[in-house]
C-alpha positions in Angstrom: 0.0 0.0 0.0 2.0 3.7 -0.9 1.9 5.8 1.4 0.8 10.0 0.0 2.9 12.6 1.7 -0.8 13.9 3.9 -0.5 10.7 5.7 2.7 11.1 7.1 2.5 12.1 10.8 4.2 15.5 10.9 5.5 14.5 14.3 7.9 11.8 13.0 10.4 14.8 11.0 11.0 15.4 14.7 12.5 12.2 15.5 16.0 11.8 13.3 18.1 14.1 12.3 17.5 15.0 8.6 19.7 15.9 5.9 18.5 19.6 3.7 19.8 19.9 0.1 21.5 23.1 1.5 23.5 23.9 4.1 22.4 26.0 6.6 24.2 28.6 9.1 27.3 27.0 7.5 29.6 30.1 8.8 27.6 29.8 12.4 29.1 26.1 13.0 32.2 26.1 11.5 32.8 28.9 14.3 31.5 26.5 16.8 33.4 23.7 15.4 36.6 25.4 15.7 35.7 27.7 19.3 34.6 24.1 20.6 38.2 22.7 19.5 40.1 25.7 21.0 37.6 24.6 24.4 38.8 21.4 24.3 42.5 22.0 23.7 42.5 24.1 26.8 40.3 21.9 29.1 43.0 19.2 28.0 45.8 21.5 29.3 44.0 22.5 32.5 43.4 18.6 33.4 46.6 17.6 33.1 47.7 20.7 35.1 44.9 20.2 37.8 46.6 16.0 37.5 50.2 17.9 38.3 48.6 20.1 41.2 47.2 16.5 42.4 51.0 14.8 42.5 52.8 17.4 43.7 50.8 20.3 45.5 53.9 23.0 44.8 54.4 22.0 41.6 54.8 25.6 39.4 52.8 25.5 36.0 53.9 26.7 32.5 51.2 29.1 33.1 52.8 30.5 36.5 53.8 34.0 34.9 53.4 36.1 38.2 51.6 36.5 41.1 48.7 37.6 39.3 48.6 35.8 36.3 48.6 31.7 37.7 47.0 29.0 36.7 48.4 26.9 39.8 46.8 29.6 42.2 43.2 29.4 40.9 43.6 25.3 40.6 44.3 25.3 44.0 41.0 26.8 45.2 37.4 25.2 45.7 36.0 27.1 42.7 38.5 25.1 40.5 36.9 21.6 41.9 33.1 22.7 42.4 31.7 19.7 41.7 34.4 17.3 43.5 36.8 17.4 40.4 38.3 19.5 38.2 36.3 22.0 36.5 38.0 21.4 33.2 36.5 17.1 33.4 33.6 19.4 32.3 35.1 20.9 29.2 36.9 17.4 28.3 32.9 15.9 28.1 31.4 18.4 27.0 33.7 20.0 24.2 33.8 16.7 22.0 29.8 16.6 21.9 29.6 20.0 20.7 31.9 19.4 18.0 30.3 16.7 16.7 27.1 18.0 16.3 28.7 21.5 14.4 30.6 18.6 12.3 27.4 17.2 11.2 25.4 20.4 10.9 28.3 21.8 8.7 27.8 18.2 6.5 24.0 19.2 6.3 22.5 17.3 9.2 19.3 19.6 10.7 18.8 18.3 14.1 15.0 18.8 15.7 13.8 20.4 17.3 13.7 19.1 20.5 17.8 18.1 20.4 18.6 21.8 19.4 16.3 23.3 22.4 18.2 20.4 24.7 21.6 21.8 23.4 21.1 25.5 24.2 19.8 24.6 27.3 23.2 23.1 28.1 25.2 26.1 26.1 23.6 28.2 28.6 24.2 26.8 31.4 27.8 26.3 30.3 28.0 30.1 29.5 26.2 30.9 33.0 28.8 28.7 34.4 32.0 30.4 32.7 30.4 33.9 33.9 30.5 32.4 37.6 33.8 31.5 37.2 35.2 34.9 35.6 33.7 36.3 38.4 35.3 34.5 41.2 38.6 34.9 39.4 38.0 38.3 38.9 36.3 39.4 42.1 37.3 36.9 44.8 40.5 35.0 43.6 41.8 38.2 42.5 44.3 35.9 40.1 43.8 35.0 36.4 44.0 32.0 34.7 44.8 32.5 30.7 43.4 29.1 29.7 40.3 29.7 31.8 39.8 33.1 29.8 40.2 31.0 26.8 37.6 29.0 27.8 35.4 32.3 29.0 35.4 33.1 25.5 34.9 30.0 23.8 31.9 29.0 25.8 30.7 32.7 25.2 31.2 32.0 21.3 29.4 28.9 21.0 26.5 30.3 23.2 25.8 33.1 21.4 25.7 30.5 17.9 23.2 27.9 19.0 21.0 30.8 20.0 21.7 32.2 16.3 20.8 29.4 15.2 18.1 28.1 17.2 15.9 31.5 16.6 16.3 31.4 12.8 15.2 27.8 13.2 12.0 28.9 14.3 12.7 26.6 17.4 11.9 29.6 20.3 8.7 29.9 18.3 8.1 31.9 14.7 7.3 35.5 16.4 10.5 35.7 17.6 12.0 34.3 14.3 9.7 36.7 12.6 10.9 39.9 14.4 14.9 39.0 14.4 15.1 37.3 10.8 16.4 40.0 9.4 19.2 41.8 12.3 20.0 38.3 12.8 20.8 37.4 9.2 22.1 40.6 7.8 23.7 42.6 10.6 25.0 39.4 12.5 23.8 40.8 15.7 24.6 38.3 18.1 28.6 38.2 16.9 28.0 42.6 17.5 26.8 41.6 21.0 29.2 38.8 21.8 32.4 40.7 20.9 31.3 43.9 22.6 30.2 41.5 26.1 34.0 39.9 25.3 35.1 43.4 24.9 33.8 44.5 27.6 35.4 41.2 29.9 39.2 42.1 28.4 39.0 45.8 29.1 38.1 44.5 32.8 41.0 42.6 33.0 43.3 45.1 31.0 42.6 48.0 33.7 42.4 46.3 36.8 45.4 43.9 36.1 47.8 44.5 33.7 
């Protein structure tokens, strides 16, 4: 018995991801792809610095530059190991996924929409979560740690693109597709807004620091 298109349940285009003949937000993931490498690249270095702190407490780190700017110092406080371990375990999970799925999106895989929503809901929490800790370096460690900056950044980056693409997806709902189309698409607001929030973070640390 065929099948017509009418009698396809519309909820099933939901379930696998489905390949487009185009590629969409192309420029958007290979961003991702390469701010999530850069991410994992430094959560490799931090764990295998936090692994040196672990062996030998007084051990100095290739970051150890000066009082001020030290990796060691900040990966020997409690905000470095919030959740029992090393913050940068985190980055060393989570990094990989995200590549993966900007590897596929740049091949032409459209995720649904359900997977996209479940993605910035973890981008957000990871940006949330950088914030936190620019904040205790900044305001209570009163050190800096130039791969956790990286990171900072990164995570800031790859934030700002899943909500790119997610609301010219339609995936937040089409009024607010509708009404950010258009600076979205042409005037790349969200990379105006990420680089002046990033900006914004340097000049912090430029003034108060160096």
């Amino acid at each position: 018995m065929s099948t017509s298109v009418d009698d396809v349940d519309p909820g099933i285009s939901e379930a696998p991801p489905r390949f487009k003949p185009q590629y969409r937000h192309r420029a958007t993931w290979i961003e991702t792809a390469l701010s999530s490498a850069i991410g994992l690249w430094a959560s490799f270095v931090l764990s295998l610095d936090a692994l040196l702190i672990a062996a030998n407490p007084e051990e100095v780190l290739s970051c150890d530059i000066n009082a001020t700017i030290s990796c060691g110092a900040v990966a020997r406080t409690w905000q470095a190991e919030l959740f029992g371990f090393p913050n940068a375990f985190l980055g060393l999970m989570a990094e990989p996924v995200i590549i993966t799925v900007a590897v596929a999106s740049i091949a032409g895989v459209v995720f649904p929409r359900w997977f996209m929503i479940a993605a910035q809901v973890v981008s957000s929490i990871g940006f949330i979560f950088a914030m936190w800790l620019f904040y205790q370096s900044y305001f209570v460690i009163l050190r800096l740690c130039p791969y956790c900056l990286l990171i900072t950044v990164t995570t800031t980056l790859i934030f700002f693109a899943f909500t790119r693409v997610n609301i010219l997806e339609g995936n937040f709902g089409e009024s607010l597709r509708r009404k950010l189309d258009r600076p979205l698409r042409v005037y790349h607001v969200e990379l105006i807004i990420a680089v002046v929030f990033l900006a914004i973070l340097a000049a912090m640390v430029v003034f108060k620091y160096l």
